[in-house]
C-alpha positions in Angstrom: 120.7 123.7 98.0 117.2 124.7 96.4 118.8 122.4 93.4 119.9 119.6 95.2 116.7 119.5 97.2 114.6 119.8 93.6 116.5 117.1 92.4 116.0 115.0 95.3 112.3 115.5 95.3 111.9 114.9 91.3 113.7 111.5 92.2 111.6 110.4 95.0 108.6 110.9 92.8 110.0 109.1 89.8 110.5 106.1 92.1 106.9 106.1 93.6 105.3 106.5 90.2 107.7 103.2 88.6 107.2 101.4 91.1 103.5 102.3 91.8 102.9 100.6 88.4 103.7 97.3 90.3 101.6 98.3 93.7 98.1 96.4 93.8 95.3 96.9 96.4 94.9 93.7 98.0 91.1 92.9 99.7 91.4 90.0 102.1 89.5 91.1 105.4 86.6 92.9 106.6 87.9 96.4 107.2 90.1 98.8 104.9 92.3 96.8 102.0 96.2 95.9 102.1 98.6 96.3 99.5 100.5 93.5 97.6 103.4 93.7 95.4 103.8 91.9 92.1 106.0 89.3 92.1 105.4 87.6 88.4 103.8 89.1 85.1 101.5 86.3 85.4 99.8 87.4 88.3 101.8 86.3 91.6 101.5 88.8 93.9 103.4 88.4 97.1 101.4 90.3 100.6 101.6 90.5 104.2 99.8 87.4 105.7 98.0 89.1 108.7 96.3 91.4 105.7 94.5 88.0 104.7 91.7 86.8 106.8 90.1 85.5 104.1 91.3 82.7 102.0 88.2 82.8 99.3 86.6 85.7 97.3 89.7 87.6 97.8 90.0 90.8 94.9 93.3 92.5 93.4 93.0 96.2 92.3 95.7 96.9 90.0 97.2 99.6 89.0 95.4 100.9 85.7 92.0 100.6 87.8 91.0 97.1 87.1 89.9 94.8 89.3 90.3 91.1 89.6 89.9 87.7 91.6 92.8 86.3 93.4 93.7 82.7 95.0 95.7 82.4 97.8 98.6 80.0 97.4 100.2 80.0 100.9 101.3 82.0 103.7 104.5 81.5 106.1 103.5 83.2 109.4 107.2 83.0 110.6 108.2 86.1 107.8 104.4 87.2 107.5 104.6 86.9 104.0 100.8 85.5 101.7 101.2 84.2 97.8 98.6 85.0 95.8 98.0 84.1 92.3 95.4 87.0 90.4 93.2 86.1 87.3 95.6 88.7 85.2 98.5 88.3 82.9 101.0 91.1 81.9 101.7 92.9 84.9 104.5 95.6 85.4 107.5 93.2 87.5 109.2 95.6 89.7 113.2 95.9 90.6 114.3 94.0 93.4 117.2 95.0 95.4 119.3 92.3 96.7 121.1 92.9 100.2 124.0 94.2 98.9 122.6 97.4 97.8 120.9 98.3 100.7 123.1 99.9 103.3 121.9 101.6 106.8 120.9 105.4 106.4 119.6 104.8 102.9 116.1 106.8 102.0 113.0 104.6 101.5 109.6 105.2 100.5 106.6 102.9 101.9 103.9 102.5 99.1 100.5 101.5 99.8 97.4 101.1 97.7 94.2 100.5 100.0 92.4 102.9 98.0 92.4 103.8 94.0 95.7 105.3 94.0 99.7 104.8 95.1 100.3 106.6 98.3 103.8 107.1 99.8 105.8 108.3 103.0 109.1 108.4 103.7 112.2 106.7 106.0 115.2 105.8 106.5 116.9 102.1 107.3 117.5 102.4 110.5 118.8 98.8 110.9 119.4 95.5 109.2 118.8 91.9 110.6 120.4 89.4 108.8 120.6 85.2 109.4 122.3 83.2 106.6 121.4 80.2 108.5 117.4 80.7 108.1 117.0 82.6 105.2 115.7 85.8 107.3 116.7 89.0 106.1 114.6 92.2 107.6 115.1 96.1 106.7 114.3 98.0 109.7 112.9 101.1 109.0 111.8 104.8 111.0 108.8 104.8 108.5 105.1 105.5 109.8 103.1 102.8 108.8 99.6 104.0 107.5 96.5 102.1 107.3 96.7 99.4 104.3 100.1 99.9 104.0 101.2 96.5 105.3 101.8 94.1 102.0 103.5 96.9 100.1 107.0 97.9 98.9 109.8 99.9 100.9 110.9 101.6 97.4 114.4 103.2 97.3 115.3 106.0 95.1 116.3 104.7 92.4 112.9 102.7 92.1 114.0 99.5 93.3 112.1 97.5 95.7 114.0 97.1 98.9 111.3 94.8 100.5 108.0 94.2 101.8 106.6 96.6 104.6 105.0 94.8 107.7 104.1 96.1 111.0 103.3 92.6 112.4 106.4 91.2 113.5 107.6 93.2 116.1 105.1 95.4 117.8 105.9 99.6 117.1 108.5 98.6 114.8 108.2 99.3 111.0 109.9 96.0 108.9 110.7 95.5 105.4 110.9 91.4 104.6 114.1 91.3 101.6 114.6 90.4 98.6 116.0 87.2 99.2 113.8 86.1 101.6 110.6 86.8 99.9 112.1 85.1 97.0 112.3 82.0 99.5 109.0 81.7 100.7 107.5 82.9 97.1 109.5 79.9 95.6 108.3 77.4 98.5 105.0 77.8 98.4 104.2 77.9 94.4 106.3 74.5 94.6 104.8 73.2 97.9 102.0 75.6 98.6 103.2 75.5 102.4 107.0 76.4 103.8 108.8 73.0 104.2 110.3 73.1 108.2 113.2 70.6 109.2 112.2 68.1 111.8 114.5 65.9 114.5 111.8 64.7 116.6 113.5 66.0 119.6 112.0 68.1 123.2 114.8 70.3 124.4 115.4 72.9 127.0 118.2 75.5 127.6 121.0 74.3 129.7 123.9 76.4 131.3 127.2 74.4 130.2 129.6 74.1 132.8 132.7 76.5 132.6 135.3 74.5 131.1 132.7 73.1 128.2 131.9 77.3 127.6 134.6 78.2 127.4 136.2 76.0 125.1 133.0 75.9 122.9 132.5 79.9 122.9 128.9 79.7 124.2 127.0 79.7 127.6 124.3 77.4 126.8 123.4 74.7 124.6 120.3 72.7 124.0 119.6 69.9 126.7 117.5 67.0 124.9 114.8 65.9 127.5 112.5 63.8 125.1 113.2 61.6 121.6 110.5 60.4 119.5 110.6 57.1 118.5 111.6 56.2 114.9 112.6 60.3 114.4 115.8 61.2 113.1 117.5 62.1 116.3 116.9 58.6 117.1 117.9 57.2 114.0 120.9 59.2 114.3 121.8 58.2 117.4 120.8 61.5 119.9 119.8 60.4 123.7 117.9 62.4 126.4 120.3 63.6 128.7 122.6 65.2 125.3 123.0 69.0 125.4 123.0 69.5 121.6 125.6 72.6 121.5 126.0 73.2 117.3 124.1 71.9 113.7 125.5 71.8 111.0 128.3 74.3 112.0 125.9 76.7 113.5 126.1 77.2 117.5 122.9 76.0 118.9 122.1 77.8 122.5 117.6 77.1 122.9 115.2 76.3 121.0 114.9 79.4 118.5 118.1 78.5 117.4 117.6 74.9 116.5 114.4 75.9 115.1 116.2 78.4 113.0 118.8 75.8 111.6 115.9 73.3 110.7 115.3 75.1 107.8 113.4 73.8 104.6 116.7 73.7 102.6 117.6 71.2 104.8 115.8 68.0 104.5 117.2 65.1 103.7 120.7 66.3 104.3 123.0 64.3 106.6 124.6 66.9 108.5 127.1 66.6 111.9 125.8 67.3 115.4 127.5 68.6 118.4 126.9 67.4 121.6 128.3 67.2 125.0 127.6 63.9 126.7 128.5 62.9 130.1 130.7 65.9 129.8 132.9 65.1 126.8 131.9 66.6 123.5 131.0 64.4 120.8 130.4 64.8 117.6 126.9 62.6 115.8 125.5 62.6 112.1 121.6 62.9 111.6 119.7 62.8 108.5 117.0 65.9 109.0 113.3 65.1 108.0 110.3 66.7 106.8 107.8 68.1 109.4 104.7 66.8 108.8 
């Protein structure tokens, strides 16, 4: 057991000193520093954006002791994840782990860097949240979040980077944003410098369908339209007040989170069927999703 537990531990700290290499101390705000991740040799580094309160004069301490200025590129509230671009070159890339390889119960390390050196605690991954549909994907984790720690990696064993550790999403709840959705927001805001949201120009409420329609559709509620913007694309497309939008694009639609969540940058400009129910009969509309402005 002694053995097993030696090996363990020699593995754990193996992990935090390869992927330390690619933790960075990240000052942004008045009080004690975050931590960042690098995302690109050429001095991305990918953060937590409630660590950033300020969006000049903000410094990088890497991992060999230097320190640096940094620019921010763009934030996306929604996944609290900041971009940042350092005034370095030839930084140590990490291993990202894509969903596939993480799996509830697996170990994780939280790093952190708000002072001159890595620090670490451990976890486990307690849960996994997953939505194809808006390109979320969240590690939920048992691990104690210290001070600065927010912005850095959940680090598995093996030294791959399971995600980036926040404690601002859901109050008391530790969360690691994933692989592929850091690799989202990171490739949206270097291109756009802001996260690209779909837009139908409509108001909606929730609205309780009546039996029959729920039963046939497999859902309770669907998404009554009480307002249409003039020239938007729900109008173009041919949506009234007074439809209950009920699916998009394939995906059920029940409130408003849920059309939010299927407005997603990836789909502007595509022309994509609606389901409604109006005056009681489902029908079925095409809109062409725009850019919100």
């Amino acid at each position: 057991m002694a053995d097993v537990l030696q090996t363990l531990s020699d593995a754990m700290a193996e992990a935090v000193a390869s992927a330390g290499e690619s933790v960075v101390q990240v000052a942004a705000r008045r009080r004690l520093p975050a931590s960042g991740v690098v995302w690109s040799a050429d001095g991305v580094i990918v953060s937590s954006h409630h660590v950033i309160e300020n969006d000049e004069k903000i410094r990088i301490g890497l991992a060999n002791g230097e320190t640096v200025d940094a620019t921010l590129v763009g934030r996306d509230p929604s996944t609290d994840l900041a971009v940042l671009r350092a005034a370095t070159s030839g930084l140590t890339v990490p291993a990202w782990a894509e969903l596939d390889e993480v799996r509830v119960g697996h170990l994780g390390l939280a790093l952190g860097r708000p002072g001159d050196s890595v620090q670490a605690t451990l976890g486990v991954v307690s849960a996994l949240s997953r939505s194809d549909n808006d390109n979320k994907y969240f590690a939920q984790t048992d691990v104690v979040m210290y001070p600065g720690f927010s912005g850095g990696p959940l680090v598995g064993v093996t030294g791959q980077v399971i995600g980036l550790n926040t404690s601002a999403l859901m109050r008391g709840v530790s969360l690691a944003v994933q692989t592929p959705t850091i690799r989202f927001v990171v490739e949206n805001l270097l291109t756009h410098g802001k996260m690209r949201r779909g837009y139908l120009g409509v108001g909606i409420q929730p609205a309780r369908l009546p039996a029959a329609l729920a039963e046939q559709l497999g859902q309770k509620t669907g998404a009554l339209i009480v307002s249409v913007e003039g020239d938007s694309p729900a109008e173009k497309g041919g949506l009234f007040m007074g439809d209950t939008i009920v699916a998009l694009d394939g995906h059920n639609i029940d409130d408003m989170d849920s059309l939010l969540a299927s407005l997603s940058g990836t789909r502007i400009g595509a022309t994509v069927p609606v389901r409604i129910v109006r005056g009681g009969q489902v029908h079925e509309v095409t809109v062409t999703i725009g850019e919100r402005g």
